[in-house]
C-alpha positions as CSV (number, residue, x, y, z in Angstrom):
1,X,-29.0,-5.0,-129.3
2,X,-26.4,-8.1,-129.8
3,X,-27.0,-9.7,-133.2
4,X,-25.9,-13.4,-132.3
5,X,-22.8,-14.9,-134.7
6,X,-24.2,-18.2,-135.8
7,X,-21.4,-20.5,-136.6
8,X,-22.1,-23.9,-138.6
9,X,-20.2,-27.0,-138.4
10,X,-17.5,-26.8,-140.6
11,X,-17.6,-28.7,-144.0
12,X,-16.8,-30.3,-146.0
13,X,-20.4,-32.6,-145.3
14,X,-21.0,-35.8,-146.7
15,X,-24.1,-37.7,-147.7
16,X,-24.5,-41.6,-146.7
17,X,-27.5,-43.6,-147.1
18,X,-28.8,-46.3,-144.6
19,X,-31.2,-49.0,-144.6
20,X,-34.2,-46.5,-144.7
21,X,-32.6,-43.1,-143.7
22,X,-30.3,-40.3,-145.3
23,X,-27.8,-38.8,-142.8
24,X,-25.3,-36.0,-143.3
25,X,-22.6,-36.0,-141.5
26,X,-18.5,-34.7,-140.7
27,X,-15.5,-35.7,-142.4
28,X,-15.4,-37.7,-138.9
29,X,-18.8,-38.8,-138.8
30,X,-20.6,-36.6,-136.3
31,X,-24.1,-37.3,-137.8
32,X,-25.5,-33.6,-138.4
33,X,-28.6,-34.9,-139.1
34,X,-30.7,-37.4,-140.3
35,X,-33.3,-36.9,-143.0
36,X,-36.2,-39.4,-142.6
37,X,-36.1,-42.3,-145.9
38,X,-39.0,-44.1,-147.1
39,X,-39.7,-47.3,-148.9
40,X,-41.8,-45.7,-151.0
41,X,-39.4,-45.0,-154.2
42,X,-40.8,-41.3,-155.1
43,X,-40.6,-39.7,-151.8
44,X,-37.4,-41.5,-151.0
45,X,-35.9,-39.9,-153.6
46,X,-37.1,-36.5,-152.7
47,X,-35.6,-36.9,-149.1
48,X,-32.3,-38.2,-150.9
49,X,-32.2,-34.7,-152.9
50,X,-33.1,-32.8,-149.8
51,X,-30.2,-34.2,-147.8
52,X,-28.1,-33.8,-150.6
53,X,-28.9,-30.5,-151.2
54,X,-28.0,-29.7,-146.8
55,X,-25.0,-31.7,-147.5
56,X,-23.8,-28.9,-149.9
57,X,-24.8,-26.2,-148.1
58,X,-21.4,-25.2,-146.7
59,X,-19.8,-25.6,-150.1
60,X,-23.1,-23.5,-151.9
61,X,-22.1,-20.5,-149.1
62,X,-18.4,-20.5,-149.4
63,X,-18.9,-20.1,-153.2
64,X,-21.5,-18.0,-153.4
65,X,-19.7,-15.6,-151.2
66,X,-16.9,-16.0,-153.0
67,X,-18.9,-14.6,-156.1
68,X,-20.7,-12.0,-155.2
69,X,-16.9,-11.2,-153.3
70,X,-15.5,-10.7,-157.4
71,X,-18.6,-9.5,-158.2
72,X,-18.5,-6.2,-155.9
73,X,-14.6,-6.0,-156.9
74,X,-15.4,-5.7,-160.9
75,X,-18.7,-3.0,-160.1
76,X,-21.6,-5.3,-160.2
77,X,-24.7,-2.6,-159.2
78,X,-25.1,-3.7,-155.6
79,X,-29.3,-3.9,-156.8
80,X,-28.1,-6.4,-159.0
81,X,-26.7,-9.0,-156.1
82,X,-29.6,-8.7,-153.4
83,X,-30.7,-12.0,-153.6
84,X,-27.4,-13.5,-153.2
85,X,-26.6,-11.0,-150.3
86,X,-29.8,-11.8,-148.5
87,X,-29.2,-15.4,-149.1
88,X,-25.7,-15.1,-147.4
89,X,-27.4,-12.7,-144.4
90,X,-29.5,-16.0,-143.9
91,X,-27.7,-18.3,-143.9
92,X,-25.3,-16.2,-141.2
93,X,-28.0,-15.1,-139.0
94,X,-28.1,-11.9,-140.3
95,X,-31.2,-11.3,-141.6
């Protein structure tokens, strides 16, 4: 069976707010997507931190796996880094 290699647009992403909407986009400005606002203070805010949180994502990966990289080199019980291994399996299309 062929595991398919799931590659995401490259970061660094950045976060940008219009009128109503939060977008995430390229350095260049490919929009990679658009999380909807609202003029409703509360939930807007939550939909900010959700597309800030995306707009991380590729940053949050690279480091993590750069972690648990130092951690296996220095004998951290692999038990002891599932979460982050499973994490980085998602994230890849691994899992």
């Amino acid at each position: 069976m062929n595991t398919p290699t799931f590659k995401h647009t490259p970061g660094p992403w950045h976060y940008s707010k219009g009128k109503v909407n939060h977008f995430v986009s390229t350095a260049n400005g490919d929009v990679i997507c658009k999380v909807d606002g609202s003029r409703i203070p509360s939930i807007d805010a939550r939909q900010e931190a959700t597309a800030r949180l995306l707009t991380a994502a590729p940053q949050l990966l690279s480091e993590l796996k750069f972690l648990v990289g130092v951690a296996e080199r220095n004998g951290v019980d692999p038990w002891t880094l599932r979460g982050c291994l499973k994490v980085i399996a998602e994230a890849e299309g691994k899992s």
